[in-house]
C-alpha positions in Angstrom: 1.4 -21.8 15.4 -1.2 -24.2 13.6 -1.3 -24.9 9.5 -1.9 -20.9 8.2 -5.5 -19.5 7.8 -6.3 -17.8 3.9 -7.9 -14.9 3.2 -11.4 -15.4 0.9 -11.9 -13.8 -2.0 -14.5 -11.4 -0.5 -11.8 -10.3 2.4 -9.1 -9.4 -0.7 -11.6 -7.8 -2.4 -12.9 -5.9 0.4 -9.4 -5.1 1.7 -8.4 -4.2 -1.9 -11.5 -1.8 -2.4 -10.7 0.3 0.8 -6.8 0.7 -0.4 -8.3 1.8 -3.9 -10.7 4.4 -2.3 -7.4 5.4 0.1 -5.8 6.0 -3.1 -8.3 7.9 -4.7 -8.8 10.0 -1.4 -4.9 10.9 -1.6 -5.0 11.6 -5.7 -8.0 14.5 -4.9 -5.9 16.2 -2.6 -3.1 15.8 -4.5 -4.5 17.0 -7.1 -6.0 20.3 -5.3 -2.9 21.1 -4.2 -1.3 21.0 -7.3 -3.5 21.6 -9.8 -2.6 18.7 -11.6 -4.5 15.9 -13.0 -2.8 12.8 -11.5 -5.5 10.7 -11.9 -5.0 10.3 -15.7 -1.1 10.1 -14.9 -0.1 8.8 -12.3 -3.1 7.1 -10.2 -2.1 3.8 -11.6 1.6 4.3 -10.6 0.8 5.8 -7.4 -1.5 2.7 -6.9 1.2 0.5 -7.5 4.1 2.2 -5.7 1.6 2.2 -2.8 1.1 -1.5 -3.1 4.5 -2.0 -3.2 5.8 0.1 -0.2 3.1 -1.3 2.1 3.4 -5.0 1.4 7.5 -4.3 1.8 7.2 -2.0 4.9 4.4 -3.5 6.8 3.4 -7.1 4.5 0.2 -5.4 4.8 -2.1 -2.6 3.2 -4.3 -0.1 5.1 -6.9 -2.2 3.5 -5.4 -5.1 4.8 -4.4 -4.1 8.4 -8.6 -2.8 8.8 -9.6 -5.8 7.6 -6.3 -8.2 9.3 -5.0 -9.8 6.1 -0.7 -9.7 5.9 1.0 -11.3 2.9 3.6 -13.9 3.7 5.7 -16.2 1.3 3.9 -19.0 0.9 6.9 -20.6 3.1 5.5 -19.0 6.2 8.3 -16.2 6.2 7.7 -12.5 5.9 7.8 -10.7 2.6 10.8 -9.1 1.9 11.0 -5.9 -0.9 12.1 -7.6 -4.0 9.1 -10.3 -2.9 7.0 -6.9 -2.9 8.1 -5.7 -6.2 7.0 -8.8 -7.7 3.6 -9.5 -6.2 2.3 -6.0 -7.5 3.7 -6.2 -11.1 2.4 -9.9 -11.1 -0.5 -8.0 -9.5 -1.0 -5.6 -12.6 -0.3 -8.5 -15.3 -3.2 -10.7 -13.4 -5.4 -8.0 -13.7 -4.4 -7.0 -17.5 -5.1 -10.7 -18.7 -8.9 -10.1 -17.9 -8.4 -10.7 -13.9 -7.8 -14.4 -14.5 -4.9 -14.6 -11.6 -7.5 -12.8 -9.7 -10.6 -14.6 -10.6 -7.9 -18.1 -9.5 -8.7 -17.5 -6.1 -12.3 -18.6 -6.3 -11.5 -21.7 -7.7 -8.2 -22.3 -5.8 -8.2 -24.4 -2.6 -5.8 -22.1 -0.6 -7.5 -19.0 -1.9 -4.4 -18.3 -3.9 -4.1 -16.5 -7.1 
């Protein structure tokens, strides 16, 4: 295979939107079956876990298989769990300092954050 091909910031953010929709699809049936508000609890946990257990599973989202993004080490090899773990709770600290990691991939030349 040739030199590897990076997602844009508008196919992240695309795939990203469909997983969070996913996830909020899976909290309101959650939550009816429950009763429980899980949204205020746990949709930020269940977000991440999610994350997680897809990139280590499948080194892709839902989000990312519809719109054919997969996370690889930026060696070329495939992402392993404790690679997982690390990409979402880098994931969550990029987005808590004002989305700067995730605003890096506009300015980036490889798209990365």
């Amino acid at each position: 295979p040739g030199a590897p091909v990076f997602a844009t910031f508008l196919e992240r953010a695309a795939a990203f939107l469909l997983d969070v929709l996913l996830i909020g699809i899976v909290v309101e049936v959650l939550e009816g079956w429950m009763f429980y508000r899980v949204y205020d609890d746990g949709f930020p946990l269940l977000g991440l876990g999610y994350f997680i257990v897809m990139w280590a599973w499948k080194a892709q989202t839902i989000g990312g298989m519809i719109m054919k993004l997969r996370v690889v080490k930026t060696n070329g090899r495939p992402l392993e769990a404790p690679d997982a773990i690390v990409r979402g709770l880098a994931g969550v600290l990029s987005f808590a300092a004002l989305g700067l990691g995730v605003l890096w991939i506009l300015r980036d030349p490889e798209h990365q954050g």
